[in-house]
N, C-alpha and C positions, 0 to 999 in steps of 0.2 A: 342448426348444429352441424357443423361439419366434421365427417369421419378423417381424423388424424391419426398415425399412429409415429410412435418412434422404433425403430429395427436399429440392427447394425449391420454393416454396410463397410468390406476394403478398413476394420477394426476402427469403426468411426461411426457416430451416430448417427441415424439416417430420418430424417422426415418423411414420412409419404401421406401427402395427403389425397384426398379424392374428391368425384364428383366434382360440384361446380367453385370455383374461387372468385368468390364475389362478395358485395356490399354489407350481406346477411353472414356469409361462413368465414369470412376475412378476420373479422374480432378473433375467432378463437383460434384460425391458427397463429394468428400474431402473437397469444398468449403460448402457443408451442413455443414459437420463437423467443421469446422472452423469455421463458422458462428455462430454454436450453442454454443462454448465454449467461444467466445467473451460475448454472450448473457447470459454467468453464469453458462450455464448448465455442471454437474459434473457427472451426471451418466448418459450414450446414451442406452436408448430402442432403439433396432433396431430390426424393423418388418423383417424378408427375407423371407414370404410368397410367394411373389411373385417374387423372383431373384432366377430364374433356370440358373447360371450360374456364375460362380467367377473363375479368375485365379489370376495367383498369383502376377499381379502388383493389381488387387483388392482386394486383402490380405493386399499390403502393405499399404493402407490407414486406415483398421481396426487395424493393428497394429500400425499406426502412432499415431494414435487417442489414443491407449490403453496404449502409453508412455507418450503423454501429461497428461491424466486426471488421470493416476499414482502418477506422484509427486505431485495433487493435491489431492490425496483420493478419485477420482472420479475412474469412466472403464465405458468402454463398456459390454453393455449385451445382448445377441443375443438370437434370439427364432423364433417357426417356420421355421427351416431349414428344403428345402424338403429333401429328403436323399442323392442324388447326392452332393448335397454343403454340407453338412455336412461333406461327407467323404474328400471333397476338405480342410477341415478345420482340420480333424484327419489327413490325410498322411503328410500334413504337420506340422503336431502336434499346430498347432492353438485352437486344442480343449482347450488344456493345461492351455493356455492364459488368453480365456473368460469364463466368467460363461455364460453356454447355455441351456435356457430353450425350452424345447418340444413345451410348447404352451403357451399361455398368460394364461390360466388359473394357470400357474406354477408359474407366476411374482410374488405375492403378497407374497409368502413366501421365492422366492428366493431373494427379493427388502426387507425382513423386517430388520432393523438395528439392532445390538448391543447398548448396552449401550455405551456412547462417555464421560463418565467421569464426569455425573452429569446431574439433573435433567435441559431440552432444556424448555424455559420460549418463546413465541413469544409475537411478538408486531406489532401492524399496523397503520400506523398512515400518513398522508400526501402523501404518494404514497411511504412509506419508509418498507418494510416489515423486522423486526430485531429478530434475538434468539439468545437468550442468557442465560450464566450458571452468577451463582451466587457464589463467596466462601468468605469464613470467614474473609477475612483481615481488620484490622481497617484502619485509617486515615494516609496518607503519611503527607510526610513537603515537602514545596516548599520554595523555596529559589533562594534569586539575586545573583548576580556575578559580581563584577566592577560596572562601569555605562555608563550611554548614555550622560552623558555632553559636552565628546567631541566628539560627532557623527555630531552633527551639522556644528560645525565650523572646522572639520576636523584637533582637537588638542590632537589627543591621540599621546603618545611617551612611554617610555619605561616604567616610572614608575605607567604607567595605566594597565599595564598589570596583572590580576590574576590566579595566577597558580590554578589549580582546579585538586586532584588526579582522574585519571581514575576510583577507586573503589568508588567514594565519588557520581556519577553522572551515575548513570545507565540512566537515561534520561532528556534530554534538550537542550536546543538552544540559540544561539545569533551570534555573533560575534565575529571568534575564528581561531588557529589555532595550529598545531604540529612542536616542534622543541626541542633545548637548551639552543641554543643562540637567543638572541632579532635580533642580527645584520641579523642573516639569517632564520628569519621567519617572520623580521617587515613586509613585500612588502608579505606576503604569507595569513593576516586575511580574512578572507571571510564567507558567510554564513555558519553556521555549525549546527548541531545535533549529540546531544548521544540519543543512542536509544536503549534497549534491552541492552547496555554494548555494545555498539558499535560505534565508532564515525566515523562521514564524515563531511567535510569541503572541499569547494570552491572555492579559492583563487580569489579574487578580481583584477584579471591579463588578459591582453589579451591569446585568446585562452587555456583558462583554463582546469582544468582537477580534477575529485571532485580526494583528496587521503583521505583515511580512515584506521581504525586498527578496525578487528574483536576481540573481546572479550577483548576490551585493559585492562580493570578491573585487569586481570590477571596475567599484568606485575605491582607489585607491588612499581615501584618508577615510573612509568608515569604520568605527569598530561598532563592537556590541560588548552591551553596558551587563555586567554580571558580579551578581553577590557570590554565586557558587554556579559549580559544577563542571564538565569535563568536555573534554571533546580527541579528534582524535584523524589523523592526516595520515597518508599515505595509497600507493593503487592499490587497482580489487587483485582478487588474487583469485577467486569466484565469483561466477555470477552462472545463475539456476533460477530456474523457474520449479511452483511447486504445486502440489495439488492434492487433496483429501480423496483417499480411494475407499474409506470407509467411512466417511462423512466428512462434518466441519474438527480441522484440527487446532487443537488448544496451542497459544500460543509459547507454553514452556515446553510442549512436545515440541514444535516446530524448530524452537533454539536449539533442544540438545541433537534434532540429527543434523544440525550443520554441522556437528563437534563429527560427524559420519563422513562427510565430506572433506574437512580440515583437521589436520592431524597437530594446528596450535593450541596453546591453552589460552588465549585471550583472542576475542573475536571483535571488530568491530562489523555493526552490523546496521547494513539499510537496507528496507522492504518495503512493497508497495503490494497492498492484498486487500481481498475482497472479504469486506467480516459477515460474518454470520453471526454476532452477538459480541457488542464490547464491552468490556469491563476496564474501566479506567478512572482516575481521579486526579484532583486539577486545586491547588490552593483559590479560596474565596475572598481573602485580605494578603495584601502586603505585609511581611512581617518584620517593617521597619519600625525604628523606637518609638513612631508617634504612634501606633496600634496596640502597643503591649497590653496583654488581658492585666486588664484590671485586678483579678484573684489572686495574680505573681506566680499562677503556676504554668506550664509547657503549653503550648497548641498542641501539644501530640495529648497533651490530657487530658481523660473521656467527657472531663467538665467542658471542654473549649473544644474541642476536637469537633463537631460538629459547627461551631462558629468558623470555623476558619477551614476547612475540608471539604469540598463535595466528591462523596465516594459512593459509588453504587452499590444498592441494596438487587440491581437487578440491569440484564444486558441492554444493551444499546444500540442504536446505529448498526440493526442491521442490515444489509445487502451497499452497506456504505464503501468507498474505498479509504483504504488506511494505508499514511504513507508515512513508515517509522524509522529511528535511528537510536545508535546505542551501541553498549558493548556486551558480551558474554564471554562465562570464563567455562572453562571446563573443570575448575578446583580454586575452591576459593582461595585457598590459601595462597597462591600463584601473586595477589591483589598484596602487596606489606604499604607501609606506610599511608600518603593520604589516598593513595589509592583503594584501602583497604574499605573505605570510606564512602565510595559509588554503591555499593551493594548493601539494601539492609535488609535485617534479618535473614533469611535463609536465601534467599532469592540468589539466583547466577548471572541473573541479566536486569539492565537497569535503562529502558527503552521509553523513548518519551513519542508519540503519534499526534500526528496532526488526520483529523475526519473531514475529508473531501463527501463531494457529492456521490448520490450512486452511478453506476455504471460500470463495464466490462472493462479491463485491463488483457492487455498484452502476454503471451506465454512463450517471447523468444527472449532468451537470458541475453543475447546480445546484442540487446533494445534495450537495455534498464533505463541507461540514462534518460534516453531516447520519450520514453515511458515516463518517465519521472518528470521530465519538463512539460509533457504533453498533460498530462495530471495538475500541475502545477496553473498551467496558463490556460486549460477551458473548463475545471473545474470549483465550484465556490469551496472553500472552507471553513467550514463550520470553528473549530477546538481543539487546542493541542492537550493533550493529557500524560500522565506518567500513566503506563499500560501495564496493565495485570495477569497475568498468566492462566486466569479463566477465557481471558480474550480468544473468539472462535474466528477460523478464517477458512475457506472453502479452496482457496489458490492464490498464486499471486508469483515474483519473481523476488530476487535479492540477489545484493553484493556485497562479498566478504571479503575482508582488509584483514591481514593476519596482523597482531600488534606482538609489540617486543611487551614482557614483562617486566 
């Protein structure tokens, strides 16, 4: 068992482990390590004042550690090494690797940041601690797609169908899916989002499987094939990183302190965060005319409602990454016409997620994109869902498009 402790250190958490780091006490501080990148943390102070001894399966968790918080913009950074580990660290050329300080008195200028692309604004509010950059863009347009009339009584057919080009929808959601023909994509609608120029959709089939197209924008005769729903153009206007300073924060708390940040009353909104418990739900059939329940009454009704719904009785996916899109309003009323129509029941926000694999996300707001593709391209995805506002998340980043009402 190896003596680990965690301190703080230069207002950053510090690892210090001791004695020998080897084959036997490697496992559990790995398990520090892993603990603390669930927990958010991007850059590792590690004390080794006291570890007069490293071989080189204890090598291989500093360096494990130093490929995770890489693609996140985070490292490892090592200091007080007595001189024996030190050299354990040069023969192996590990020096290379880590930024290694003499002594804590050295952290303060070897931890001080660069500029990251515009003045970091924070924010503290309900246990939700937020920074964020500000830039120049004015007011996007949001806009419907189709309708929901035949969502209830499961009477969509072909001529419900509205083609939407791929360069027209850099982001949104509904009920949607990819093909040419009707005949063989009608059985394939299911949950979907564009996001960043990127779509995913769910099909509404047993033992499903999400399929998506990276940058589809870019093939200039694609659309996407949709019964209903919305979507919504224009630049960010924020982009913030976010993070729970009294635990995992519920995802309708997380939407209204954007309204803290942005002084519009319609938000669009994309996030990439780290859950701690999802709650989300996902249509099980197509609700085209060959489906119609048989009874003649609604899919929303309690008789059919579980035929056609999978809705959780309990959280999900967690320590999973979530990467959502969607709008918020700060007053519903703001929403008239078919717009008024995105939001139901009480709800201010109408956010459709797709569940990546687990692992650590990025905390510079001026990487989202950046982030978002990186997510996209070495992560598998599981499910896009319509997301619930019990949905828990621990951190993560976002981009806010102010939309015209």
């Amino acid at each position: 068992m190896s003596d680990c402790t965690v301190v703080e250190e230069n207002s950053r958490p510090c690892i210090v482990p001791g004695g020998r780091i080897d084959a036997l006490t490697a496992p559990d501080i790995q398990k520090v390590f892993d603990e603390r990148i669930l927990e958010g943390d991007r850059v590792f102070l590690v004390d080794m004042a006291r570890v007069n001894y490293v071989s080189s399966a204890g090598l291989r968790i500093f360096l494990k550690a130093q490929k995770e918080l890489k693609k996140v913009g985070g490292e490892v950074v090592l200091f007080s090494l007595a001189p024996q580990v030190l050299e354990v660290f040069r023969v192996s050329g590990f020096d290379r690797l880590f930024r290694i300080a003499a002594g804590r008195e050295d952290l303060p200028e070897l931890l001080r940041e660069d500029g990251d692309g515009g003045e970091i604004r924070t924010l503290a509010k309900d246990g939700i601690s937020i920074r964020y950059l500000e830039r120049g863009e004015g007011r996007g347009t949001l806009f419907t797609v189709g309708s929901q009339d035949g969502m209830g009584g499961a009477s969509y057919a072909e001529k419900d169908v509205v083609a939407v080009r791929a360069a027209d929808m850099p982001f949104g959601c509904g009920l949607a899916a990819l093909g040419d023909r009707y005949e063989e994509y009608r059985d394939l609608f299911g949950e979907a989002m564009a996001v960043g120029n990127c779509f995913f959709f769910y099909p509404a089939v047993r033992h499903s499987s999400v399929d998506y197209l990276i940058e589809g924008h870019r093939d200039s005769g694609l659309t996407y094939k949709f019964f209903h729903g919305f979507g919504y153009r224009g630049g960010y206007r924020y982009l913030l990183s976010f993070q729970g300073t009294e635990g995992p924060v519920a995802l309708s708390s997380l939407v209204r302190s954007f309204f803290d940040v942005s002084g519009a009353g319609v938000l669009g909104i994309s996030l990439a965060a780290e859950s701690r418990g999802l709650w989300g739900m996902h249509l099980k059939r197509v609700p085209v005319t060959e489906q119609k329940p048989d009874n003649g009454k609604a899919i929303f009704d309690d008789e059919n409602f579980s035929q056609w719904f999978d809705f959780p009785v309990e959280p999900s996916f967690v320590n999973h990454i979530v990467v959502a899109t969607g709008i918020a309003v700060r007053d519903r009323s703001v929403l008239r016409g078919e717009k008024a129509s995105l939001l139901s029941g009480e709800n201010d926000f109408h956010l459709h997620g797709g569940v990546f694999d687990k692992g650590p996300l990025g905390n510079n707001p001026a990487e989202f994109d950046g982030e978002l593709m990186r997510v996209f391209r070495e992560h598998q995805v599981f499910r896009i869902q319509h997301l619930l506002g019990r949905s828990l998340f621990s951190g993560g980043m976002a981009a806010i498009v102010e939309l015209g009402e």
